[in-house]
Every structure is written in C-alpha cells, then in structure tokens.
C-alpha positions as CSV (number, residue, x, y, z in Angstrom):
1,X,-85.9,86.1,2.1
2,X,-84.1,85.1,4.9
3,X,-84.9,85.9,8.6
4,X,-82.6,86.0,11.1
5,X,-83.5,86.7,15.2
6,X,-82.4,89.8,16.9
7,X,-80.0,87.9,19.0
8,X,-78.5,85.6,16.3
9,X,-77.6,89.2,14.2
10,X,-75.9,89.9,17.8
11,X,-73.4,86.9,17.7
12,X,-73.3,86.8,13.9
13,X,-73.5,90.3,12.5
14,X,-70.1,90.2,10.8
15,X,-71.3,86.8,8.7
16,X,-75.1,88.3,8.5
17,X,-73.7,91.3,6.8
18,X,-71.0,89.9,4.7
19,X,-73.5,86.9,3.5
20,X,-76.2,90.2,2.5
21,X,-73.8,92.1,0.6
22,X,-72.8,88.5,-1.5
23,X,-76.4,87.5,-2.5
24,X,-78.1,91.4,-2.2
25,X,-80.8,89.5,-0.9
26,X,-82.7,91.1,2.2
27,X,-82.5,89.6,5.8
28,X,-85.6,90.3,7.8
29,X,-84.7,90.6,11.5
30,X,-87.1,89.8,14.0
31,X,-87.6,90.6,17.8
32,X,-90.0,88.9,20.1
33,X,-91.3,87.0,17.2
34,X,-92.2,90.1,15.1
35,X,-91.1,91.6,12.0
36,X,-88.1,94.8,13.8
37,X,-85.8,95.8,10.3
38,X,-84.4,94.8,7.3
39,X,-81.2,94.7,6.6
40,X,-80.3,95.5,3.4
41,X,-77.5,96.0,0.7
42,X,-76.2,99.8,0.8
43,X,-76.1,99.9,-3.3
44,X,-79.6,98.1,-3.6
45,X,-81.0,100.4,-1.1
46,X,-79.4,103.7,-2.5
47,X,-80.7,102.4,-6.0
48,X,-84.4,101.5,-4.8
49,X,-84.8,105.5,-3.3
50,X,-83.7,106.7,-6.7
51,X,-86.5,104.8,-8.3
52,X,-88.3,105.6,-5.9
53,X,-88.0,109.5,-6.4
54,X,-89.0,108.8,-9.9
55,X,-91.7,107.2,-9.4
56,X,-93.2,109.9,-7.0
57,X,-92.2,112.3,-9.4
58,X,-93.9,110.5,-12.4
59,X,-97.0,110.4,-10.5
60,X,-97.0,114.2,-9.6
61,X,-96.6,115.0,-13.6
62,X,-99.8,112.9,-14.1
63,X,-101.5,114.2,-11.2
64,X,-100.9,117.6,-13.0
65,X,-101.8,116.7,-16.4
66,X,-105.4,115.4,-15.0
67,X,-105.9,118.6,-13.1
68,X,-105.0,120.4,-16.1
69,X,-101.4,121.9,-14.5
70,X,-99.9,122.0,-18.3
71,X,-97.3,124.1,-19.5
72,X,-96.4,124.2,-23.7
73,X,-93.5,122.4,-25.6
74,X,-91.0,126.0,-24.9
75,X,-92.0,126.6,-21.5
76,X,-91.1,122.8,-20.7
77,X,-87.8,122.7,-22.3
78,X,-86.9,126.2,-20.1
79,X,-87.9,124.7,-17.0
80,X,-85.5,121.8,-17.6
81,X,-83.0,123.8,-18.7
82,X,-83.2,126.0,-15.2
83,X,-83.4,122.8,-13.3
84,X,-80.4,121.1,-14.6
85,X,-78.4,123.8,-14.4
C-alpha cells in the first residue's frame, strides 16, 4: 500500500486520486508522521460495506442459533418473503 503525506495529497490530489481509482489499491495518508485516512476507490469501498453487512448479519443468525433463537422451515420462508417484499 502506498502512503502519501498530508501535504503531498495537497499539491497532488488530482494525480493521487486518479492513480487510486487505476490500481484500486488504497493510499494511506499520513499527518505528522501518523497514520490520518485512507483513501480509497468509491466502488471498492461501496462493495467492502456490502460484505460487510453480510458478514454482521451471518454472525447475528449464528449468534441466534447458539442461543436457541430458531424459527421452523415455514416460518423462515414467510419472514423472507415479508422482508423482500
């Protein structure tokens, strides 16, 4: 991963920008000599939060199943149903 310095993104953020959206590959930008933001690719971040939300909600659904939260085969398939209507 690259990293650039707060005041090189300052004179450069046109090239910085265009050369993150080529590669998709994460620029780290520092300040003071320590970690600020990333700058990242809008379509590689979008697509990260979706996985995200998946995960999270993968991990609620076994959460549930250990604590016993079940519901049958039916009552499952209506729940979808409401929710994806």
């Amino acid at each position: 991963m690259k990293t650039e310095l707060v005041t090189t993104l300052k004179r450069k953020a046109t090239q910085i920008l265009k050369e993150v959206k080529k590669t998709k590959e994460p620029v780290l930008i520092t300040e003071h000599g320590l970690p600020s933001v990333y700058l990242v690719d809008a379509e590689d971040f979008e697509r990260k939060e979706e996985k995200l939300k998946l995960l999270e909600g993968l991990a609620r659904g076994e959460a549930a199943f250990r604590d016993g939260r079940v519901v049958s085969h039916t009552e499952a398939k209506e729940r979808m149903k409401r929710w994806l209507s």
